[in-house]
C-alpha positions as CSV (number, residue, x, y, z in Angstrom):
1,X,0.4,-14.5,-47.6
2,X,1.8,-16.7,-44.8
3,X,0.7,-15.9,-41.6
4,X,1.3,-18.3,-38.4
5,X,-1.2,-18.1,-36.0
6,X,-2.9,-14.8,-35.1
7,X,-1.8,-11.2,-36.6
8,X,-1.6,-8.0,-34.3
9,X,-0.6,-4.5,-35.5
10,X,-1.5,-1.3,-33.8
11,X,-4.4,0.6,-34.4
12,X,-2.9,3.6,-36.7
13,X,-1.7,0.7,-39.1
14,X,-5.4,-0.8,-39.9
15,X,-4.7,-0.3,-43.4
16,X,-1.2,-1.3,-43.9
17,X,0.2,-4.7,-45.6
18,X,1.2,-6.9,-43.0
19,X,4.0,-8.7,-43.7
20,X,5.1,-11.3,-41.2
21,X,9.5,-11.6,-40.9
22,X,9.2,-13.7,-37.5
23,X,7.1,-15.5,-35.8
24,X,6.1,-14.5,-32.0
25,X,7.4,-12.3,-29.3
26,X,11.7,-13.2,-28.4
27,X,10.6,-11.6,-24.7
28,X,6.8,-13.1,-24.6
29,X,7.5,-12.7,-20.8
30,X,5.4,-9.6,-20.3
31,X,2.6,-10.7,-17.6
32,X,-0.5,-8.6,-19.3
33,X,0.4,-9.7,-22.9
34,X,-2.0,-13.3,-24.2
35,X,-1.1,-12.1,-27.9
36,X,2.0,-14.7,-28.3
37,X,1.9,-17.3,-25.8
38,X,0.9,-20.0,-28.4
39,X,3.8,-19.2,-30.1
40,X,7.4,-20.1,-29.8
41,X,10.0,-17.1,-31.2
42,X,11.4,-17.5,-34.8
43,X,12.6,-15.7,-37.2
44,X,10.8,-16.6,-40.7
45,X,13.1,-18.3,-43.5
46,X,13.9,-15.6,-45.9
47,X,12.6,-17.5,-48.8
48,X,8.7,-17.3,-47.6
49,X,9.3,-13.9,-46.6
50,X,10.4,-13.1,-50.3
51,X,7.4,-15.1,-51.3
52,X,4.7,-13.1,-49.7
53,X,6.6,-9.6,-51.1
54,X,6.2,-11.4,-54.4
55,X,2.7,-12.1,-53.5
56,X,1.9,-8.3,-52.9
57,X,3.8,-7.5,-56.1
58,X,1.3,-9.5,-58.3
59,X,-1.3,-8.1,-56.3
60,X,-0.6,-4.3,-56.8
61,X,-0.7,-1.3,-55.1
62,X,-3.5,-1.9,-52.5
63,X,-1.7,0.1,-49.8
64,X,1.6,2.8,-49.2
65,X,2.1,1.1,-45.7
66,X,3.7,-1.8,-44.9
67,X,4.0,-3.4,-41.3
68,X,6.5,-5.7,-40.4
69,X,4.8,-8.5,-37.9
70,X,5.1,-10.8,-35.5
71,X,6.0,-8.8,-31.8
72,X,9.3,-7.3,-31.8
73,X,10.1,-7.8,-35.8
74,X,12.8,-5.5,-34.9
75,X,15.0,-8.1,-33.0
76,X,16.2,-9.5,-36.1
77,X,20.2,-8.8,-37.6
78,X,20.2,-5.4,-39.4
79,X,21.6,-7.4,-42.3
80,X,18.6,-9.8,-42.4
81,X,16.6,-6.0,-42.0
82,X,18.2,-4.6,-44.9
83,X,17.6,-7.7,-47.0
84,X,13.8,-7.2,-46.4
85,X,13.6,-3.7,-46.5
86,X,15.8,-3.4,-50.3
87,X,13.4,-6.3,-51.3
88,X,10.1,-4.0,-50.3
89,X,11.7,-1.2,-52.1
90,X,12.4,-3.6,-55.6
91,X,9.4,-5.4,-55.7
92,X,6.8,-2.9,-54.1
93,X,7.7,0.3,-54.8
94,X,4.3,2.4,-53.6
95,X,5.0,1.6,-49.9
96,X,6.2,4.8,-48.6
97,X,6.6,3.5,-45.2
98,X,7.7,0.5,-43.2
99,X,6.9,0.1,-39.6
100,X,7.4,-2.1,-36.9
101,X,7.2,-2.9,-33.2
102,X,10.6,-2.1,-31.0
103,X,11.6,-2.5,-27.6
104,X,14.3,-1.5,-25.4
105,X,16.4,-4.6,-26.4
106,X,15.9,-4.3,-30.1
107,X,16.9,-0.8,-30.4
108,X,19.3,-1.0,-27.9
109,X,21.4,-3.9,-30.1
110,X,21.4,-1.5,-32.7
111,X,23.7,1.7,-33.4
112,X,22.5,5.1,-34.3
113,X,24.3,4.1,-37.2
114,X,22.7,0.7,-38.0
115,X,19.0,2.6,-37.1
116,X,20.2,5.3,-39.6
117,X,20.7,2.6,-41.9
118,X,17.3,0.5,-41.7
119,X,15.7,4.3,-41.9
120,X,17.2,4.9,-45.3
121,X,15.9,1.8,-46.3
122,X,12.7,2.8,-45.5
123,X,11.9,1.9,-41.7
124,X,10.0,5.4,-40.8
125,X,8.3,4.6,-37.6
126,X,8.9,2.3,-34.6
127,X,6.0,1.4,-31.9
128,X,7.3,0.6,-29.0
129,X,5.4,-0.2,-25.9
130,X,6.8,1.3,-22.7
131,X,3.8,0.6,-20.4
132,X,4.8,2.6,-17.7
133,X,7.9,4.8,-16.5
134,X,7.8,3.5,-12.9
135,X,10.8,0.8,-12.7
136,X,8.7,-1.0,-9.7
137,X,5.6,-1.3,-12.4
138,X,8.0,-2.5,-14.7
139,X,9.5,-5.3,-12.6
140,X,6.0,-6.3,-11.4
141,X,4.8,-6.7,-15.0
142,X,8.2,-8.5,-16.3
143,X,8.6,-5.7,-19.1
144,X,12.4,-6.4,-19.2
145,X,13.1,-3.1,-19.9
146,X,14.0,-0.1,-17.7
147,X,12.9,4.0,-17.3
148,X,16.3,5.0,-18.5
149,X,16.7,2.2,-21.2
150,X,13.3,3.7,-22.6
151,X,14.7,6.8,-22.6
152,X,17.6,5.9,-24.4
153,X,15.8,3.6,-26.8
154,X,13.8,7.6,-27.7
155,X,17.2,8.9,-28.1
156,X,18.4,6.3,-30.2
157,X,15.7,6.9,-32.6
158,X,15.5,10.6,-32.6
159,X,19.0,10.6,-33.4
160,X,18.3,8.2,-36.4
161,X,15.7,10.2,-37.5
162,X,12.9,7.4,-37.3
163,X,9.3,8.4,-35.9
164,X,8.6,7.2,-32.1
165,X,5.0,6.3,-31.1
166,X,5.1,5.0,-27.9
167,X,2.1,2.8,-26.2
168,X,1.4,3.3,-22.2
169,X,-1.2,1.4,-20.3
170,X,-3.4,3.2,-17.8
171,X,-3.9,0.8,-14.9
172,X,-0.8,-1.5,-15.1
173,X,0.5,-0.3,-12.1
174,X,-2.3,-1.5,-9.9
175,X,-4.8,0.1,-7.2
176,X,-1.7,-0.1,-4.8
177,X,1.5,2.0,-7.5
178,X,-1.4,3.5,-9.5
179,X,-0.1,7.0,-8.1
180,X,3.4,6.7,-8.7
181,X,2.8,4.8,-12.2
182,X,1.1,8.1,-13.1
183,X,3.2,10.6,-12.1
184,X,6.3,8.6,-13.4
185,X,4.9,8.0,-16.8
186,X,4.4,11.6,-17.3
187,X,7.9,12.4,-16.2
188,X,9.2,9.4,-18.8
189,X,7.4,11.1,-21.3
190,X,8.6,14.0,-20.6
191,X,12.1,13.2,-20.9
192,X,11.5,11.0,-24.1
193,X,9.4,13.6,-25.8
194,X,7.9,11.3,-28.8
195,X,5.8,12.5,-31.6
196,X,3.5,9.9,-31.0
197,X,1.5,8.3,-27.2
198,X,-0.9,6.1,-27.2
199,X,-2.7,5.5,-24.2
200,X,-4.3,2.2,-23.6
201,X,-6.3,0.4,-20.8
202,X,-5.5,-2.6,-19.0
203,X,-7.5,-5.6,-19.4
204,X,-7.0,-8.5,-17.1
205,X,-7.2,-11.7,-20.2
206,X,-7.5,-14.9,-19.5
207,X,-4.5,-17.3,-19.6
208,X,-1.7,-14.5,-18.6
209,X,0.4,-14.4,-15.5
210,X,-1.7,-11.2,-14.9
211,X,-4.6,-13.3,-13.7
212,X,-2.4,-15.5,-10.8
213,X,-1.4,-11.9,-9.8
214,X,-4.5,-10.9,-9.7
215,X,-5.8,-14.1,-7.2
216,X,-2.9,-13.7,-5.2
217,X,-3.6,-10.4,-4.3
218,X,-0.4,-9.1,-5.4
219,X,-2.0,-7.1,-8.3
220,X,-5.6,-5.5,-7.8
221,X,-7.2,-3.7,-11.4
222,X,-8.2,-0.1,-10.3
223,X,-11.5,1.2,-10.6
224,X,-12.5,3.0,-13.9
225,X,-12.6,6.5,-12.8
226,X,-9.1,5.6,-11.0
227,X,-7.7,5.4,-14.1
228,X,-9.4,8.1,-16.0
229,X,-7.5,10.0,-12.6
230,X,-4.1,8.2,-14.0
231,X,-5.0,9.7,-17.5
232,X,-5.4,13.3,-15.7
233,X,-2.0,13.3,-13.8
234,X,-0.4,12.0,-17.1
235,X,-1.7,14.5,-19.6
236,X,-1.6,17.3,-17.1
237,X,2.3,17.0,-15.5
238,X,4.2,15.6,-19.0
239,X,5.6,18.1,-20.6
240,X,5.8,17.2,-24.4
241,X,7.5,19.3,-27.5
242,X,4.8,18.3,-30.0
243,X,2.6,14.9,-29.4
244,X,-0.2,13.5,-31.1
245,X,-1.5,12.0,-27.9
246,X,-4.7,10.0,-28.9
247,X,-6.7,7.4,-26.0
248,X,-8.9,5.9,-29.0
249,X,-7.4,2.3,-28.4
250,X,-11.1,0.3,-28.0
251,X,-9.7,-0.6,-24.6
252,X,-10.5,2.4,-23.4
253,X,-13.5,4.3,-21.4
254,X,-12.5,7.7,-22.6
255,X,-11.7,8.0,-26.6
256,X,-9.8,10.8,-27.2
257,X,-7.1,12.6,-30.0
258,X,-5.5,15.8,-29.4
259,X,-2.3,17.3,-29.6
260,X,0.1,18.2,-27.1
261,X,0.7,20.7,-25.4
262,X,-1.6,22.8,-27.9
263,X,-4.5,21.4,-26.7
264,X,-4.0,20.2,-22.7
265,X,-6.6,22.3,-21.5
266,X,-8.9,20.9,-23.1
267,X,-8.4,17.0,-22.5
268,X,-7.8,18.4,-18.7
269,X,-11.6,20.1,-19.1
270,X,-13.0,17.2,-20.7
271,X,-11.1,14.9,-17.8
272,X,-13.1,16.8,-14.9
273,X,-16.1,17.2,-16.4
274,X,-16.2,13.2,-16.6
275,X,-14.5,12.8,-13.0
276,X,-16.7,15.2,-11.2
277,X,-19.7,13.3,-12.8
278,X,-18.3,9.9,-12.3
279,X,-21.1,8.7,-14.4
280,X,-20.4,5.2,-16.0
281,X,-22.8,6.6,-18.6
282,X,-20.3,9.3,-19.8
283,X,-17.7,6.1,-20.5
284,X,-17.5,3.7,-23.1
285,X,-19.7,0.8,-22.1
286,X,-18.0,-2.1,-21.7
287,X,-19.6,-4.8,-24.5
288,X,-18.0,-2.0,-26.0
289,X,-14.6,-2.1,-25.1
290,X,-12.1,-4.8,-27.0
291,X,-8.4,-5.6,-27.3
């Protein structure tokens, strides 16, 4: 397979194919974000893209997932989409199910009808990382996206019938919007509604823009607990239909999977016992904790 530089793929797609269509991130602006910075955006030529899925072929059925890689695969034409996804399904006809990263800009240059489309090709689930649902969070971090393009991207994909799993990040907002970043990503949700959150944990790497914010003062990393707190307010005031909500990113202090609403009180339960303890020894120790 040809891969450029280093792979990334979200944790529920450890055992997919990865097959990579372009190489890089087409916003790589985001301030947190180290995992494309050596990389300049392009789209992969189609011929060593039909390579690698004849690669796979001769290999067998290892795998029924496939994910479509570098950072926002979904940027590219719906025609150049199709071309790869009725290729999959010729040549590699176990995968049951394509995925891909999305944003607000690639699912908001698409129709429901284009969407619908890429889904009958066999596009079933699109991660998209919204961060927070605070629009001053996400000007401070350079998301290039907004709260209500977010919520339209969730339409947009209901309405094609294509899964949502959506990726937040506790602490992105900072000691001094960590309050409003909480309450506003649980309202986001809310109105969104996905089948799918992931909750993350912000890391500070070295090398991002994240880091000059940091020295300048203009962004300060809360304190653990702090953002266990951000965890509470989000699990406690989103309202959701029917979420697998799952904090088992290794960022985190906290692993957890439940299911939302079915089992809030819980999470809450577990939530205070930790935060009325506020013992570090209750949290993931942090030799532990990776990107």
């Amino acid at each position: 397979m040809d891969y450029v530089g280093r792979i990334f793929r979200p944790p529920s797609e450890a055992h997919s194919l990865l097959l990579q269509v372009t190489v890089g991130c087409s916003h790589n602006k985001c301030v947190y974000c180290d995992m494309y910075l050596d990389k300049r955006f392009t789209p992969k030529p189609w011929e060593t893209v039909l390579a690698d899925i004849l690669e796979a072929k001769d290999a067998g059925p290892v795998t029924r997932k496939l994910f479509l890689c570098d950072g926002d695969a979904l940027i590219l034409s719906t025609r150049r989409l199709m071309q790869i996804l009725e290729a999959i399904a010729e040549h590699l006809p176990w995968i049951d199910r394509v995925a891909t990263y999305g944003d607000t800009r690639s699912v908001g240059k698409k129709s429901i009808e284009e969407l619908t489309e890429l889904r009958q090709a066999g596009l079933g689930i699109v991660y998209h990382g919204v961060e927070s649902g605070d629009d001053e969070v996400l000007e401070l971090i350079q998301k290039g996206g907004t709260r209500a393009q977010c919520i339209e991207t969730a339409q947009k994909l209901r309405a094609a019938d294509i899964a949502h799993s959506v990726i937040i990040l506790l602490g992105i907002g900072g000691t001094r919007l960590s309050e409003q970043h909480a309450k506003n990503t649980a309202s986001v949700l809310t109105e969104m509604d996905p089948p799918y959150v992931g909750a993350l944990t912000t890391t500070v790497v070295p090398g991002t823009p994240l880091v000059e914010l940091r020295k300048t003062g203009t962004y300060e990393m809360p304190a653990k607990f702090r953002m266990l707190e951000e965890l509470r307010t989000i699990v406690k005031d989103s309202e959701l239909t029917n979420c697998r909500f799952s904090t088992n990113h290794a960022s985190n202090y906290l692993p957890m999977r439940s299911v939302l609403p079915r089992d809030k009180d819980e999470v809450l339960q577990v939530l205070d016992r930790v935060l009325e303890a506020r013992d570090p020894r209750m949290l993931k120790p942090e030799a532990m904790r990776g990107l």
